[in-house]
N, C-alpha and C positions, 0 to 999 in steps of 0.2 A: 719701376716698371709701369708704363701706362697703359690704361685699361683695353686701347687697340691688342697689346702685346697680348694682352690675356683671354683677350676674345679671340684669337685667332689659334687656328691648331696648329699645334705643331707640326712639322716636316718628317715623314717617316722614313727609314733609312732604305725603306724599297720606291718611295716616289722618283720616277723618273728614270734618266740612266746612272742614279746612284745605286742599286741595285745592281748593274756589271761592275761594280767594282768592290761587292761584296759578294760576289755568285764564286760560291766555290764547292768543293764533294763530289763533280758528277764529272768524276777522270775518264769512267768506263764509258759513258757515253759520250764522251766531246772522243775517246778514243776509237767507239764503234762510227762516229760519224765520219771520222776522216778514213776509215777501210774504206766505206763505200764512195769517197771522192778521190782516192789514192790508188784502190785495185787497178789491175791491167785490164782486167777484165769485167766492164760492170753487172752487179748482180741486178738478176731479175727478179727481183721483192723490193717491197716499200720499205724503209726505214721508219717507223712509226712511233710515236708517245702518247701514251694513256695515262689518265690518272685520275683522282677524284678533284673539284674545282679547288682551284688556290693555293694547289701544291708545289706550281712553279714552272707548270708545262708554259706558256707564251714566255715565261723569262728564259727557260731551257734555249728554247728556239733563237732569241733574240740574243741570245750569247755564242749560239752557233754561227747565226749569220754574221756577226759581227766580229769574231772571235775565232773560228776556226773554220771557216770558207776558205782553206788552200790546197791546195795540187802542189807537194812538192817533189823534187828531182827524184827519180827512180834509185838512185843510189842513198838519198837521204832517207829515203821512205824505207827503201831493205834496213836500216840501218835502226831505224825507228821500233819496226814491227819486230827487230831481233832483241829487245829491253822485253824481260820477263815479265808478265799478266802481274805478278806482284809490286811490280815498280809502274805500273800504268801512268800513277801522278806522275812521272817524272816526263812518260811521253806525252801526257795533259799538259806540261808547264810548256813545254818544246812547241808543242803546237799553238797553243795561245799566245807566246813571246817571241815569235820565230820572226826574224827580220824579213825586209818587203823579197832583199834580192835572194832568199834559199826558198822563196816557193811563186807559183802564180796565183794572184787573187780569182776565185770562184766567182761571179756574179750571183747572188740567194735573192729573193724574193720574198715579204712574207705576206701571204694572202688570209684577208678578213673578210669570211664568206656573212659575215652576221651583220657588216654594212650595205646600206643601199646604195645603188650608185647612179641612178637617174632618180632625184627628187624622190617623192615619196610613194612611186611604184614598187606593188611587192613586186618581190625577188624571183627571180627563175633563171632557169639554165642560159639564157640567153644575155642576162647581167652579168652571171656568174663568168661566164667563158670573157666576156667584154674588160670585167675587172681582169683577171687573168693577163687577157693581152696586151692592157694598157702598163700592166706592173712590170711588165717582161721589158716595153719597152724602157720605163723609167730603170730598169734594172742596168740596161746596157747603156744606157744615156753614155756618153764621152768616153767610152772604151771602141779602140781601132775597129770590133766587129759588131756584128749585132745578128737577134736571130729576125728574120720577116715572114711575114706571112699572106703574100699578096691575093690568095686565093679566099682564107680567110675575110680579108680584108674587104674583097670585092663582094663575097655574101652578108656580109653586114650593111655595107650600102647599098646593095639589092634589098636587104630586109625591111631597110628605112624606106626607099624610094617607093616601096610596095604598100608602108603602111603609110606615106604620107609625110614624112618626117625626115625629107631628107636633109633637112637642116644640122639634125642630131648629127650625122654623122660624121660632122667634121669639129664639133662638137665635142662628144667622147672619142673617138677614134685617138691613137698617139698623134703628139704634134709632130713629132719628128717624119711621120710619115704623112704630112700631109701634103706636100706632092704629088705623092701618087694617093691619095686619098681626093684630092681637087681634082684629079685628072680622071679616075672612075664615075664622079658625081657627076660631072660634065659629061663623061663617057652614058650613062644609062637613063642621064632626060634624054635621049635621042627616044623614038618613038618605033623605029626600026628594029627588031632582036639581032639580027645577023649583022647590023653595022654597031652595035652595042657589044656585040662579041670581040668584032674586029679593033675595036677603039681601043677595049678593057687590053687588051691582049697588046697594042699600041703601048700603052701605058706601063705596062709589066715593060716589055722590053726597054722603052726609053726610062726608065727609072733604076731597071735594077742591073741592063744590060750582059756580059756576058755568063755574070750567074742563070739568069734568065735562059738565056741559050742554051745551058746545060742540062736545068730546069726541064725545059722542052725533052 
């Protein structure tokens, strides 16, 4: 063994994504999380994890989004929740191994409010909401839909253009939206408010068209 080998630590069996392939015991939760993406009817409370540090809440999560993010068929799902609370593992196995075509994948997002995300400005509500809807859009990246938010979208670029900074906002804003992200910026250097209104609203229409309309 050469003295590199021995100076060097070893590899622990939770570094990295080797840990989802040793995460196992939490049937009742990977089972409580697909009620609330499988009900007919979604509940209004949060699904939430607490616990003291290092007990495995960020892997919990990272095994959900990875692992058990699906909607499947209404018949599959009656079929599921009809396996007795004492066999729970067995509907834990079902749903972690379940082939692509017996469910639809979820889109999950996991948000890390304890990083910055403009340089080394502290944090506030206004990163926070920014990180948010940049992961939303990384989330949906190459699936046929997406969520938008062009109103949003349009007071963030108002917020830069006001502070100065309208640079940033094409910048952090999502790429995929920068389209109508180029066409706002342009839209509110005009010097006018009412033709700034007219442009923005311009802009909406030819980008998002007849959701837009609906929208309206």
């Amino acid at each position: 063994m050469s003295i590199d080998d021995e100076l060097c630590e070893p590899q622990t069996v939770t570094e990295g994504d080797r840990a989802l392939l040793l995460f196992t015991d939490r049937y009742e939760l990977t089972r409580l999380f697909a009620e609330y993406l499988n009900e007919e009817l979604p509940r209004k409370t949060i699904l939430f994890f607490h616990g003291d540090g290092g007990n495995g809440k960020s892997l919990l999560l990272k095994f959900l989004q990875q692992r058990c993010c699906k909607r499947f068929l209404p018949e599959t799902w009656q079929q599921l929740q009809a396996i007795p609370k004492a066999e729970v593992a067995k509907v834990a196995a079902y749903i972690e191994n379940a082939k692509p075509g017996n469910y639809i994948a979820v889109p999950g997002v996991v948000l890390d409010f304890s990083q910055n995300l403009i340089g080394d400005r502290l944090k506030s509500p206004f990163d926070g909401l920014l990180m948010l809807r940049r992961n939303l859009a990384e989330a949906f990246a190459g699936l046929p839909y997406r969520l938008r938010f062009p109103l949003y979208d349009f007071a963030c670029v108002w917020y830069f253009y006001k502070t100065g900074n309208l640079e940033q906002a094409k910048e952090l804003l999502p790429s995929d939206e920068m389209d109508v992200i180029t066409g706002i910026v342009d839209a509110v250097s005009d010097t006018s408010y009412a033709s700034i209104g007219k442009a923005v609203l311009g802009v909406f229409g030819k980008h998002l068209g007849e959701k837009f309309k609906l929208y309206l």
